[in-house]
C-alpha positions as CSV (number, residue, x, y, z in Angstrom):
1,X,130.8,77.1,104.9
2,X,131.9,75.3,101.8
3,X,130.8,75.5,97.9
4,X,128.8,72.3,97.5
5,X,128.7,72.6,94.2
6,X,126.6,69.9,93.1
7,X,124.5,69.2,96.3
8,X,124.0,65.5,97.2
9,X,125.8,64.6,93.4
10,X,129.3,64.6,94.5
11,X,131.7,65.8,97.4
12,X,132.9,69.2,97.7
13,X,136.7,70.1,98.4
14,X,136.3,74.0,98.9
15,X,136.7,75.0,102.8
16,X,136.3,77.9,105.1
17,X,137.9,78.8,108.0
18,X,135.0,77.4,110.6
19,X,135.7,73.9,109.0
20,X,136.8,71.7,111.8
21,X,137.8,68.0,112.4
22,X,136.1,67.0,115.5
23,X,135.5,63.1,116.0
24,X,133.0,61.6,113.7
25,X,129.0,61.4,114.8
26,X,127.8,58.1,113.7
27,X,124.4,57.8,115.2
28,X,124.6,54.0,114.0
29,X,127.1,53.7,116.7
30,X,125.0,55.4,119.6
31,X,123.6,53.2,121.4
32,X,121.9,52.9,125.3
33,X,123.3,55.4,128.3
34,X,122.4,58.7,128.9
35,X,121.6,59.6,125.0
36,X,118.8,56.9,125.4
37,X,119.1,56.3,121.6
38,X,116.7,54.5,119.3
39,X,117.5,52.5,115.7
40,X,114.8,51.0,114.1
41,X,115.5,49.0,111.2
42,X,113.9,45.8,109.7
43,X,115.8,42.3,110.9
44,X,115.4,39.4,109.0
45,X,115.0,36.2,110.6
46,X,118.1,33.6,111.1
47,X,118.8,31.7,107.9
48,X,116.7,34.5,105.6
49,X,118.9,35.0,102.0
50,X,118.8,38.3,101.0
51,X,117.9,39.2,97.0
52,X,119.2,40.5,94.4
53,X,117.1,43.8,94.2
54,X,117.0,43.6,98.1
55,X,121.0,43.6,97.6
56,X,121.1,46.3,94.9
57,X,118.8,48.7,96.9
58,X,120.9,48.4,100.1
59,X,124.0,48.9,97.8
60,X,122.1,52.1,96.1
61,X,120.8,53.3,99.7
62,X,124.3,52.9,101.1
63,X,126.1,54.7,98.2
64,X,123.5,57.7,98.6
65,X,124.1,58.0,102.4
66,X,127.8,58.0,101.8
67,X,127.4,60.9,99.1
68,X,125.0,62.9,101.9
69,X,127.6,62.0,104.5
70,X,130.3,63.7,102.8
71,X,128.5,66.7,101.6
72,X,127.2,67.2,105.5
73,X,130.0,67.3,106.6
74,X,131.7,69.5,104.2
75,X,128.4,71.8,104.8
76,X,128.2,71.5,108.6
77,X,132.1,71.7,109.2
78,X,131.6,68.9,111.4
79,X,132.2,65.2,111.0
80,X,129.1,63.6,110.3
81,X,127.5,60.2,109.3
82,X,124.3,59.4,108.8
83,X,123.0,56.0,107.3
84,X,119.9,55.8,105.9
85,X,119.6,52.5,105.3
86,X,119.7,51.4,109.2
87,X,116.1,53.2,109.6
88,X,114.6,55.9,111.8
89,X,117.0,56.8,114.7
90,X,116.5,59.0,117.9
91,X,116.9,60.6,120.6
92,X,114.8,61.5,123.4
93,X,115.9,65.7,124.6
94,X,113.3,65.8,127.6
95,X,111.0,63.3,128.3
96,X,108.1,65.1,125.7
97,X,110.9,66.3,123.3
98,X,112.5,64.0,120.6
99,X,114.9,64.8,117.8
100,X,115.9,62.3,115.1
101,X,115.7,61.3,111.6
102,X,113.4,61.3,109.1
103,X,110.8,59.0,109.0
104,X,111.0,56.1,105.9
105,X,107.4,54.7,105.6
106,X,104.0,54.6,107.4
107,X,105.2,52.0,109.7
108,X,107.2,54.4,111.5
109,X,104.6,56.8,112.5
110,X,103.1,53.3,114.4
111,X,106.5,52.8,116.5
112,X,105.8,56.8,116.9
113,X,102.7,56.2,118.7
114,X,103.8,53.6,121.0
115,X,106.7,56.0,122.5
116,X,103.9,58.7,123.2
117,X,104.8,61.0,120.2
118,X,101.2,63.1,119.4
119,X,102.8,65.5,117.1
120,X,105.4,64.5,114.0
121,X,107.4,67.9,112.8
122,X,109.0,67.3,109.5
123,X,111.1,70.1,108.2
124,X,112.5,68.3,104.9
125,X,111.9,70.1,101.7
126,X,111.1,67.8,98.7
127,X,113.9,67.1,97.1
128,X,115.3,65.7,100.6
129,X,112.8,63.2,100.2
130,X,113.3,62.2,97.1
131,X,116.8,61.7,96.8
132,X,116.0,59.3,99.6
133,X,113.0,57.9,98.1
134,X,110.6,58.6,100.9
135,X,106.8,58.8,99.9
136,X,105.7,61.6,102.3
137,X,102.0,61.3,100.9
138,X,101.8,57.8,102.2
139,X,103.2,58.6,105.7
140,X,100.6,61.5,106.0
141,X,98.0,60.1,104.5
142,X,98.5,57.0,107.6
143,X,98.5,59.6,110.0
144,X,95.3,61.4,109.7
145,X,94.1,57.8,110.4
146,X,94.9,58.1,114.0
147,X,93.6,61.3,115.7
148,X,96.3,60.7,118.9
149,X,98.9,62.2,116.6
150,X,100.0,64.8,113.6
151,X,101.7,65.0,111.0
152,X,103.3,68.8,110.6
153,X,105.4,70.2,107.8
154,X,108.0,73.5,108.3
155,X,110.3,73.3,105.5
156,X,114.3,74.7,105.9
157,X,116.8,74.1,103.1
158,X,119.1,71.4,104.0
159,X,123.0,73.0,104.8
160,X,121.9,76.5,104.2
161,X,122.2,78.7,107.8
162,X,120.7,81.6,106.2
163,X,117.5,80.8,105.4
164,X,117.7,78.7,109.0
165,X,118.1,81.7,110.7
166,X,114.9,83.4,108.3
167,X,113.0,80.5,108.6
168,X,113.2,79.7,112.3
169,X,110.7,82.2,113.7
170,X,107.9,80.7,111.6
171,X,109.2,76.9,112.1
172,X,109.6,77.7,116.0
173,X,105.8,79.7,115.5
174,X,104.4,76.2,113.9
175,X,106.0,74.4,116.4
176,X,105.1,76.2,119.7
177,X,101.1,76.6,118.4
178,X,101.2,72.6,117.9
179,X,102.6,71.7,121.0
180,X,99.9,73.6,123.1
181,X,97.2,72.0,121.4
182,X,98.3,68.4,120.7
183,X,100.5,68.2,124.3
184,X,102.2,64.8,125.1
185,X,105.6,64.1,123.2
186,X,106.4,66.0,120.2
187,X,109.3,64.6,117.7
188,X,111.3,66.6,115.4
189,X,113.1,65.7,112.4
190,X,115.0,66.7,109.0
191,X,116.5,64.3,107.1
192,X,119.6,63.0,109.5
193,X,118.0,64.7,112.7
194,X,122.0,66.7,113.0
195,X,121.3,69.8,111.2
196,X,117.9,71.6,111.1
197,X,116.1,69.4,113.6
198,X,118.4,70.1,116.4
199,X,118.5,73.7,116.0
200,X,115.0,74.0,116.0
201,X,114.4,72.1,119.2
202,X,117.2,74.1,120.7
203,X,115.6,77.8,119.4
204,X,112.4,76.5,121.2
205,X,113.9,75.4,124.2
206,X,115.7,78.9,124.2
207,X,112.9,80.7,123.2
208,X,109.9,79.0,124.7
209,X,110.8,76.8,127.6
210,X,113.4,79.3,129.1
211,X,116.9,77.8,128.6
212,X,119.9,80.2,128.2
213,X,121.2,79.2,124.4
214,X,124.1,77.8,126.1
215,X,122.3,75.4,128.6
216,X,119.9,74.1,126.3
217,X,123.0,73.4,123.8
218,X,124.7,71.5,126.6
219,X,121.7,69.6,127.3
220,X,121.0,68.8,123.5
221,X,124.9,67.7,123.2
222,X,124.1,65.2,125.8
223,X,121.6,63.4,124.4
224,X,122.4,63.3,120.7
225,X,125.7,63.9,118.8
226,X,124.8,66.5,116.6
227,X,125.5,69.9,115.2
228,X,123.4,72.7,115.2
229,X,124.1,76.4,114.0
230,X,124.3,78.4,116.7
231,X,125.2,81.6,114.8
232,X,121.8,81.4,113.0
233,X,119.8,80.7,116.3
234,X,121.5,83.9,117.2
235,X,121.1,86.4,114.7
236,X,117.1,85.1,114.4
237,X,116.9,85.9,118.0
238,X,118.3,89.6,117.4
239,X,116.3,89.5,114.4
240,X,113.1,89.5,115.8
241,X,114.1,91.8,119.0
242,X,115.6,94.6,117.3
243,X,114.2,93.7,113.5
244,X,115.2,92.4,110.7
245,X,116.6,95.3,108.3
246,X,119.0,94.6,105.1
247,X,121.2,97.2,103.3
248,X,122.5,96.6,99.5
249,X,126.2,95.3,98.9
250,X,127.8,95.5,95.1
251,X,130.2,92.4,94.7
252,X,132.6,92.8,91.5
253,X,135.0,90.9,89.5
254,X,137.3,93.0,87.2
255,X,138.6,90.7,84.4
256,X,136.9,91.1,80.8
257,X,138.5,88.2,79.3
258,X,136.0,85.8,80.5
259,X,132.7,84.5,79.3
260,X,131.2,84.1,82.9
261,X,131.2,84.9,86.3
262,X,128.4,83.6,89.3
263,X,129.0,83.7,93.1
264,X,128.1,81.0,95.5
265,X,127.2,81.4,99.1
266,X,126.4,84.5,100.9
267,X,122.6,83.7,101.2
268,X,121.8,81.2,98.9
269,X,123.7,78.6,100.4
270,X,126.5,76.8,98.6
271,X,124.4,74.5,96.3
272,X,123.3,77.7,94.1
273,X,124.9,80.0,92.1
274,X,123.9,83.8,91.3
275,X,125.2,85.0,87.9
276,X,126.8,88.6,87.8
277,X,126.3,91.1,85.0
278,X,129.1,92.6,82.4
279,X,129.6,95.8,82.3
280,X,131.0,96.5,79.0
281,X,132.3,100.5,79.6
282,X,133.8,99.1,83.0
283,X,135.5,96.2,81.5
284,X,134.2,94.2,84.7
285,X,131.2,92.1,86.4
286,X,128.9,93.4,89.0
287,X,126.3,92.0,91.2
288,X,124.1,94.3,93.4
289,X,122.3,92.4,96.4
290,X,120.0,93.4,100.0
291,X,121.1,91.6,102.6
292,X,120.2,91.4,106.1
293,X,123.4,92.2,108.7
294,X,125.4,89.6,109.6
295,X,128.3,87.8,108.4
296,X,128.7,86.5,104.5
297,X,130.9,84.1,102.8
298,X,131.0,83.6,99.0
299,X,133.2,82.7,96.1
300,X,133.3,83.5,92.9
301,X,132.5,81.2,89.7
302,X,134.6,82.3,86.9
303,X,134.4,80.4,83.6
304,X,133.6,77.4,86.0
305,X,136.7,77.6,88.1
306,X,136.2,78.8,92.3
307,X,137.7,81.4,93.0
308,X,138.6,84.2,95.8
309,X,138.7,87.7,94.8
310,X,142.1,89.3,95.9
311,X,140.3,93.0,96.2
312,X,137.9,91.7,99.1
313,X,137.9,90.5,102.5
314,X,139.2,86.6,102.6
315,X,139.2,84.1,105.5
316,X,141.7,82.9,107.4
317,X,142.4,79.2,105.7
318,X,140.9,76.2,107.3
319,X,142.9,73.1,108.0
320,X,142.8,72.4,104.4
321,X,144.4,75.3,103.5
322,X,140.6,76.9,102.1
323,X,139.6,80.2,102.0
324,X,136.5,82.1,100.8
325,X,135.7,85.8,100.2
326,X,133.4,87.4,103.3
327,X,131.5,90.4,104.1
328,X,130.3,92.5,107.0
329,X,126.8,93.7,106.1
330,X,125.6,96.5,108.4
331,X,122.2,98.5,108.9
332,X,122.1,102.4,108.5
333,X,120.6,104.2,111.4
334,X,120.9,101.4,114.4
335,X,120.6,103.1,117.5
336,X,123.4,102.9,120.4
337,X,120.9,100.5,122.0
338,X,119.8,97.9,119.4
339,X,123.6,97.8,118.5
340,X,124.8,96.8,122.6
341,X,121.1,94.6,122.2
342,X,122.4,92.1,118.9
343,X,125.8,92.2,120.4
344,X,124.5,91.0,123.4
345,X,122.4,88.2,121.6
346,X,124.7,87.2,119.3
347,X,127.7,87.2,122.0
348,X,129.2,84.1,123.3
349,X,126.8,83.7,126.1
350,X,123.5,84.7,125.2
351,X,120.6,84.8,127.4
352,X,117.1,86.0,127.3
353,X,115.9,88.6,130.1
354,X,112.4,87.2,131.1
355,X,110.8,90.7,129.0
356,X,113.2,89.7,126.2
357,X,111.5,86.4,126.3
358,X,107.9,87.2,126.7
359,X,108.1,89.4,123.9
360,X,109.5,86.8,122.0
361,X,107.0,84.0,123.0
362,X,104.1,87.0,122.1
363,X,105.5,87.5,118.6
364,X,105.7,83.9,118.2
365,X,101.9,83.3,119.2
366,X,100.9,86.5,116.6
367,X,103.2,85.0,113.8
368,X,101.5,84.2,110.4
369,X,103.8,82.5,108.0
370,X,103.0,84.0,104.4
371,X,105.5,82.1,102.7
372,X,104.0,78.6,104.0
């Protein structure tokens, strides 16, 4: 992970150790083969001048793709483009599973139709769509025109694994209930289609249509570049076979010369900070915190500077030289076989039993989302 601190405002520089520097995934570029790949964007016809404001707003959309661009990739540890300005793009998965990218305006829910699509799966927050200035109302107010497809929202928060791994069993839920009543071609999206949208077509094809995770990855890779995270398809998947039980950390920062300390990461993604409290007869800053088990990296804030705490666990640096703080967060009480269960599931090769997955496809069907 990295500390994007100021999300889709300006690049990050702060690394981890899972930051890589694979060959960039410019979907503008994919075109025709195997990936079967689909750009739709507006062409004007030969001789057509282009405004001023139609020049400005390209120049504006541009600049705000690049600013996305950068911060994905710093988020995703991955090297990845997306342009917004080039239109919807896609990719078909199976022949009634698409993933892509968001969709810009009503007319896109039309070329939607004619490709078979009966059910749209959006899984943008808000503010995704306005920094891109996309007028959800209008697209889902075209759709209920038609009754041979729907438009669905799931929300996930963009570059944030944690609350992908809380969120998916209610997205995947959503999903799954949709797909046996509406049938025919279903297309998911988030914003650049390389993040969330992948991830939750893999979970479904892992927990629904009975691909190991590793299969359905391979299989997703070779259709559409993109990068989904695994870890958080993984630790939902133990999460909802064994539970999903959180213990209480204490992060602290001994220094009583400063005027403030917050922490970024752990699980509020890098785009938010958490401030921590003084403790005046201890001369230092604590923050007390549940978390579910799993993995953590954070940094500290300290009078606006990022910073690693010499007194805790810190990564191994990245290419970059970058290092964060981390933590191991445990349950009390796991039994012998829950532990040999999520070590199983969140192995390098996981794979569902067929009781493992009926149980999983049952919870799914009983789910009720309270949060959405």
């Amino acid at each position: 992970m990295n500390c994007l601190q100021n999300l889709l405002k300006e690049p990050p520089i702060v690394g981890s150790r899972s930051m890589r520097r694979p060959s960039p995934l410019n979907l503008a570029m994919v075109r025709g083969g195997s990936r079967r790949s689909n750009t739709v964007k507006t062409m004007q016809p030969p001789g057509a001048s282009t405004s001023g404001a139609e020049s400005s707003a390209l120049e504006v959309g541009t600049e705000k793709s690049e600013v996305y661009s950068t911060n994905m990739t710093h988020a995703m540890g991955a090297a990845l483009t997306y342009r917004h300005e080039l239109g919807m793009n896609y990719n078909f998965i199976r022949p009634d599973l698409i993933v892509g990218s968001c969709l810009q305006s009503p007319l896109d829910v039309d070329k939607l139709r004619k490709i078979g699509v009966k059910t749209i799966f959006c899984l943008q927050q808000d503010s995704d769509l306005e920094y891109f200035g996309v007028d959800i109302c209008a697209i889902q107010d075209y759709s209920l025109k038609f009754e041979d497809i729907e438009h669905c929202r799931a929300e996930i928060r963009d570059f944030d694994a944690f609350d992908l791994r809380l969120r998916l069993p209610a997205v995947v839920s959503k999903l799954h209930k949709l797909v046996n009543c509406n049938g025919g071609v279903t297309y998911i999206h988030c914003t650049a289609g390389l993040g969330r949208a992948p991830a939750v077509a893999l979970a479904y094809m892992f927990w629904i249509l009975g691909y190991s995770l590793n299969e359905g990855h391979q299989l997703l890779q070779s259709k559409r570049a993109c990068f989904p995270k695994l870890e958080a398809i993984k630790l939902a998947t133990a999460d909802i076979l064994t539970g999903l039980s959180k213990n209480t950390i204490t992060l602290k920062w001994e220094d009583d010369s400063c005027s403030s300390v917050e922490i970024s990461g752990v699980d509020i993604g890098w785009g938010q900070r958490i401030p921590l409290t003084y403790d005046k007869e201890k001369g230092a800053w604590f923050l007390e915190k549940e978390l579910p088990e799993g993995r953590y990296e954070y940094k500290y804030i300290v009078d606006g500077k990022w910073l690693c705490n010499e007194h805790e666990n810190i990564t191994k640096p990245n290419a970059d030289g970058h290092v964060n703080n981390y933590i191991q967060v445990s349950r009390d009480g796991t039994s012998d076989e829950e532990k040999e269960l999520r070590e199983r599931l969140t192995g390098p090769d996981p794979n569902l039993r067929d009781e493992e997955r009926l149980m999983i496809r049952e919870y799914l069907e009983q789910y009720v989302d309270a949060e959405h």
